[in-house]
N, C-alpha and C positions, 0 to 999 in steps of 0.2 A: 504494500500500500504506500504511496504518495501522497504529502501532504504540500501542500503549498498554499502559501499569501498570494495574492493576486492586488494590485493596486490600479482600481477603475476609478477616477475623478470624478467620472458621470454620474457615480450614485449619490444619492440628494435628496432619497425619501423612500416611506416602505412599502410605495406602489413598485420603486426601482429595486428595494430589496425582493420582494416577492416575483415580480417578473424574470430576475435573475434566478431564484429557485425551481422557481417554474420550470424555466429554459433547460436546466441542468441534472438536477434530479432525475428524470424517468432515462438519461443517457447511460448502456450501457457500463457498467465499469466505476460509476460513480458511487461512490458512497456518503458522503458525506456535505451537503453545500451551507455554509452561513454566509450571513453577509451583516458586517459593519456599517453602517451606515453614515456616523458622526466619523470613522476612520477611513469611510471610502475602498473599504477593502471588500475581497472576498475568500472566504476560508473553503479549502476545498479537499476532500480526501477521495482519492481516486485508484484505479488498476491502472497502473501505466502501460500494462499488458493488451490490457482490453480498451482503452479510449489514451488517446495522447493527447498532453498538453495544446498541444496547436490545433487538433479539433475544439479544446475546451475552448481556449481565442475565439477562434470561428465561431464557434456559437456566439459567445458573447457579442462579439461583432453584430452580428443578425440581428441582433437584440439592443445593438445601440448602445453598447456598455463597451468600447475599446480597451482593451489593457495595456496599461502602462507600465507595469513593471510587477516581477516575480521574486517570492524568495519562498525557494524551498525549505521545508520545516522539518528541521532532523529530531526525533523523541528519544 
């Protein structure tokens, strides 16, 4: 499992929080989506096996949420 921060600017409210869950969630390989909203982030635990980072982009993209920066989260 993959955990990673994700840093989207665009988020600004929890119609933007829940649209991003929406988006994310039923995608294979996903397990896990929050989203920060006063931090503008997105917390995400994933199969890097079964869905790649840069699909998870692309979605957000489609959704109008661009990402701007990642930090992988080592436990």
């Amino acid at each position: 499992m993959t955990s990673v921060i994700l840093s989207v600017p665009e988020i600004s409210c929890a119609h933007c929080a829940s649209s991003i869950v929406a988006a994310l969630e039923p995608e294979a390989g996903v397990s896990k989506v929050s989203v920060d909203v006063e931090g503008q982030k997105v917390l995400l635990d994933f199969d890097a096996a079964t869905i790649s980072l840069e699909r998870v982009k692309e979605i957000l993209l489609a959704e109008e949420y661009p990402v701007e920066g990642e930090e992988v989260v080592t436990h």
